[in-house]
C-alpha positions in Angstrom: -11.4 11.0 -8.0 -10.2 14.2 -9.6 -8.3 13.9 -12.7 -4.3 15.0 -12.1 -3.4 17.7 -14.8 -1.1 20.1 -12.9 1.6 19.8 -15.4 -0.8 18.8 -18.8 -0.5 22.6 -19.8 3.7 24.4 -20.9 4.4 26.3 -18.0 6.5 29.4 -18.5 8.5 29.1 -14.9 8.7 25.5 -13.8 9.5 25.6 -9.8 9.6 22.7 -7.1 7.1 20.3 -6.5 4.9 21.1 -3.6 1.9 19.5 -1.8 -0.5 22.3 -2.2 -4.0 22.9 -2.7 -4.0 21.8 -6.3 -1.8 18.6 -5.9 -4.0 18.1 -2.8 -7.3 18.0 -5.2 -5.8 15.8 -7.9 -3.6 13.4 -5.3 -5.3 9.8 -5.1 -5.4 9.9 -9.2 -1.6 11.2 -9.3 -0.2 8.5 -7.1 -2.1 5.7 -8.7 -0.8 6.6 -12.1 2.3 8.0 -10.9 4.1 5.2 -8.7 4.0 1.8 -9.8 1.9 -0.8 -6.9 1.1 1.9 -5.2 -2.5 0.4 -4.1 -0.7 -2.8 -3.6 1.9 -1.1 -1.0 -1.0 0.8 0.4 -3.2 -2.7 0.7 -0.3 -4.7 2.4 0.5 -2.2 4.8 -3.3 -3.1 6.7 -1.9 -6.8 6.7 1.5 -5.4 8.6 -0.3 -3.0 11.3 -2.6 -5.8 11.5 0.2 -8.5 12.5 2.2 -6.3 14.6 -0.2 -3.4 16.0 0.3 -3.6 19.9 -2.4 -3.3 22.3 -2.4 0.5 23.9 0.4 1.7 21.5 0.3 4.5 18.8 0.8 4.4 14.8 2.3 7.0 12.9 1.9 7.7 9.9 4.5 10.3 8.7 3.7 11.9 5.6 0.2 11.2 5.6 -1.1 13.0 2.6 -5.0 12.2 2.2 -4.6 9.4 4.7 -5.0 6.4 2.7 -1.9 4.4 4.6 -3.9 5.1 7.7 -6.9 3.7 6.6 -6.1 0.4 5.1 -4.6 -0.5 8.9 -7.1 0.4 10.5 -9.3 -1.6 8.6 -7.3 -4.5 9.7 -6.2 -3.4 13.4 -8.1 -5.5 15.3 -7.3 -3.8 18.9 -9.7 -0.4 19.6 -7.3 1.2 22.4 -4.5 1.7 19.0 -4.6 5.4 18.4 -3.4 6.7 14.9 -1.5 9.8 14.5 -1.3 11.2 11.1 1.5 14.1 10.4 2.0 16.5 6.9 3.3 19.4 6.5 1.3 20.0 4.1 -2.2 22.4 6.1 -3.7 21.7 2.2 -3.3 17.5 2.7 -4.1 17.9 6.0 -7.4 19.4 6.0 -8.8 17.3 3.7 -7.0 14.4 5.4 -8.7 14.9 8.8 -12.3 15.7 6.7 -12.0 11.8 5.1 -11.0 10.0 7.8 -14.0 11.5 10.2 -16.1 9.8 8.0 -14.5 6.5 8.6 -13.1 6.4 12.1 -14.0 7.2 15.5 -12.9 10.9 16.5 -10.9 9.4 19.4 -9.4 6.6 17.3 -7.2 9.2 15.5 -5.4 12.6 15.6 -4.3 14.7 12.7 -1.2 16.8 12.7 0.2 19.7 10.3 3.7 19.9 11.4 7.2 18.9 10.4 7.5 15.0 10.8 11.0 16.1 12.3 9.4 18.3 15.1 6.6 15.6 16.3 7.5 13.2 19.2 6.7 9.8 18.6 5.6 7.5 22.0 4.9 4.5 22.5 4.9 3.4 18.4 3.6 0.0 17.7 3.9 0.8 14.0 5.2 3.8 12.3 4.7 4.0 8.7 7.3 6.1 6.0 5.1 6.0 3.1 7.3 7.9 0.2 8.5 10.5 2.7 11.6 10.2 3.4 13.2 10.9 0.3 12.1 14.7 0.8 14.2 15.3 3.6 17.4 16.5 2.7 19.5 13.2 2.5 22.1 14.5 5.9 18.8 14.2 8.0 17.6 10.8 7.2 19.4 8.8 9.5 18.5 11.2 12.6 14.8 10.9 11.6 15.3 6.7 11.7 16.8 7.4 14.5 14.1 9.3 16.4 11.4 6.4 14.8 13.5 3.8 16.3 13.9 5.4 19.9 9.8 5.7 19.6 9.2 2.6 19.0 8.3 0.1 21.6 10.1 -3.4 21.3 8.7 -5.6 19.0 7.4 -2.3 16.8 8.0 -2.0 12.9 9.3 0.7 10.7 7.6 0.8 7.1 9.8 2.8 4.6 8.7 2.9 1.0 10.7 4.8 -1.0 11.5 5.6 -4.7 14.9 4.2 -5.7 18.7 5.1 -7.3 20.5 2.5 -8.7 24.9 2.7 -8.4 24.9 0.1 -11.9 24.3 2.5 -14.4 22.3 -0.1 -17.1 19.9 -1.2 -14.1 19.3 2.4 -13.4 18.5 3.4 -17.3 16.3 0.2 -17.5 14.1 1.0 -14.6 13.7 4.4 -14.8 12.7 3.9 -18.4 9.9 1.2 -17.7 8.8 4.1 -14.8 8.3 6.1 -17.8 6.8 3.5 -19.9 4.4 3.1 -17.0 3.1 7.0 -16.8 3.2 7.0 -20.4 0.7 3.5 -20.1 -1.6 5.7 -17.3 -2.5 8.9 -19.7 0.4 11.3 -18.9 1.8 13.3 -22.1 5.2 13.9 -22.7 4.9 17.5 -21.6 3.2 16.1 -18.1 6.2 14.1 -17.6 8.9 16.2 -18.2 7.9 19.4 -16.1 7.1 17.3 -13.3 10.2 15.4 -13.6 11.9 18.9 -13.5 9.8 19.8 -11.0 11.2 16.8 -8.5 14.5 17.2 -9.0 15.4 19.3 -6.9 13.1 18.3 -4.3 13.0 14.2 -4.2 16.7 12.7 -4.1 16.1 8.9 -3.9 18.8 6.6 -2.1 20.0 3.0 -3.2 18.7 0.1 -1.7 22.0 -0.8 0.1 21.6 2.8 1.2 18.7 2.2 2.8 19.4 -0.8 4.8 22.7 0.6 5.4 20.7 3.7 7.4 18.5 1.4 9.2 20.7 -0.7 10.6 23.1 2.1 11.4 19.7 3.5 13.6 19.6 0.6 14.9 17.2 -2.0 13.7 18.2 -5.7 13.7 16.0 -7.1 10.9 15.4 -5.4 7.6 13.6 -7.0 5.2 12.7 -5.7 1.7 9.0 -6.7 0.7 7.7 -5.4 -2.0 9.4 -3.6 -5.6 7.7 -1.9 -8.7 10.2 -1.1 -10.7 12.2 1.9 -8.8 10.0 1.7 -6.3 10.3 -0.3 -2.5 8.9 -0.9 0.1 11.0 -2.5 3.2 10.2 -3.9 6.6 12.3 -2.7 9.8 11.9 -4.4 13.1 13.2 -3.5 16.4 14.5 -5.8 18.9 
């Protein structure tokens, strides 16, 4: 695992945050230290696919980076006819997303896009996964992409969002995004590291409330939503369709 220092040196013109080739490189060891239960969220999310994976059906995994969501379920999908379908816009995640899971799935078992996650069709969806995606649309095209999810999900099929979070009380908000802090600060990154990258999001990752959230689920139409999992500002919830 590559060590993440794209921001450890002053940087004379700070612009926005972008999955390139050099976030691509340093990617597993930025996440881990950069989003609190991260590798529990990832973990879990082979215990979910594994529970509600239909037989014959696809998963989607929208925003697929290196494709570590992808891997924990199917390490725990225990029908062979599920096909995984990984998406990024991102040609630099890609690549190197398709090169890592060759070595651990069958070439039929999965398919590896570089589009818009907007553009794709999704069929027959057992399990479509959001994993920290979301929140870089632009916020007015969030619902239609639930929307889409839900209409390409079979009955019976889950939506798993995980998201970073805003908070409307004012004192929650400071607390949390301070102990955020407190946790890069605990992982290695400087000062300097977290400031320019924090400048370099802003523009770029616009996080929603919770009530938000369920809010937009339910108005796309999903009955049950069920928050599972929280690391500070961070969450993971659990949408089911009828």
């Amino acid at each position: 695992m590559q060590r993440d220092t794209v921001y450890a040196l002053p940087q004379a013109q700070l612009v926005d945050f972008a999955f390139n080739e050099s976030v691509a490189d340093v990617f597993p060891d930025m996440i881990r230290r950069s989003v609190p239960g991260y590798e529990t969220v990832i973990g879990l999310l082979g215990v979910i696919a594994r529970r509600y994976a239909q037989p014959q059906s696809r998963i989607y995994d929208l925003g697929c980076s290196l494709g570590a969501a992808t891997l924990s379920m199917a390490s725990q999908v225990r029908d062979t006819d599920v096909h995984f379908v990984c998406v990024d816009n991102s040609a630099a995640m890609t690549s190197r997303c398709g090169q890592i899971l060759q070595r651990h799935l069958r070439t039929a078992q999965f398919e590896v896009v570089c589009d818009d996650i907007q553009a794709v069709a999704l069929e027959q969806a057992s399990v479509v996964v959001l994993n920290f995606t979301l929140q870089f649309l632009k916020p007015a095209e969030r619902l239609t992409m639930l929307q889409k999810v839900y209409a390409g999900l079979r009955p019976g099929g889950v939506l798993v969002l995980s998201e970073k979070l805003a908070f409307a009380d004012t004192e929650e908000q400071e607390l949390l995004t301070d102990l955020h802090l407190e946790f890069k600060r605990a992982n290695g990154y400087s000062e300097l590291e977290i400031s320019q990258k924090r400048s370099a999001l802003e523009h770029v990752l616009i996080p929603d409330t919770l009530e938000q959230h369920i809010e937009r689920l339910h108005a796309a139409g999903f009955a049950q939503v069920v928050q599972w999992f929280q690391g500070f500002n961070f969450a993971a919830l659990l949408a089911v369709k009828a």
